[in-house]
C-alpha positions in Angstrom: -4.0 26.4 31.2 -5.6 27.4 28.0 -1.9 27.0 26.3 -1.8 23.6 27.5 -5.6 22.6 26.3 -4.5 24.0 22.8 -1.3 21.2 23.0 -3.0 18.8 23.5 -6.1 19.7 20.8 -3.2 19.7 18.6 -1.5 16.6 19.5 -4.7 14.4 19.1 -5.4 16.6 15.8 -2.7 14.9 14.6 -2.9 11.8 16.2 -6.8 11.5 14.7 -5.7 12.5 11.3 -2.4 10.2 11.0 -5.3 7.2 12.2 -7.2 8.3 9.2 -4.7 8.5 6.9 -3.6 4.9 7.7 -6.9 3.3 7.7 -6.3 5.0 3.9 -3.4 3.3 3.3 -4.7 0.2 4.4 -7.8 0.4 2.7 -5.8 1.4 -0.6 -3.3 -1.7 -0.6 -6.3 -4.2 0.6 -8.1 -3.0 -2.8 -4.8 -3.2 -5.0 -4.3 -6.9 -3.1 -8.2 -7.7 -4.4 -7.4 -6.4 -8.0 -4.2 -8.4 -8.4 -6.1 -11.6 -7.3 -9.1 -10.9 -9.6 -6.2 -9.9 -12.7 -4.5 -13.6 -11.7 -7.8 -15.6 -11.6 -9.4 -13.9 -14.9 -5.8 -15.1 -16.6 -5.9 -18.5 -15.9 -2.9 -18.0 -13.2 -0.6 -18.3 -16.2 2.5 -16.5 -15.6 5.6 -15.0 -18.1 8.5 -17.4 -18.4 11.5 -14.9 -18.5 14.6 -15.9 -20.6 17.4 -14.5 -17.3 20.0 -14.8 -19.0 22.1 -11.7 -20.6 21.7 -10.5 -23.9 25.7 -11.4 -25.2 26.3 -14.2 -22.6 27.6 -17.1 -24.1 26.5 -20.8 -22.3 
């Protein structure tokens, strides 16, 4: 009895910390989302032209 309370204090130990850890996550890529939309609106929304083609292609 007491070996099966300990499994299960376990298995929601780890269910409650892998919840916390991706609220975390979430929380982290919500605030890199909110940077790169401030970074794009304080720029103007310009954006690089990139030359693709090789460096010794011939066209």
């Amino acid at each position: 009895m007491i070996k099966a309370f300990k499994f299960i204090a376990a298995a929601l130990s780890i269910t409650a910390l892998t919840f916390v850890l991706w609220i975390f996550l979430e929380a982290i890529f919500e605030l890199e989302t909110r940077v790169t939309n401030i970074e794009n609106s304080l720029m103007g929304n310009t954006q690089e032209v990139v030359d693709a083609t090789p460096p010794h292609a011939t066209i």
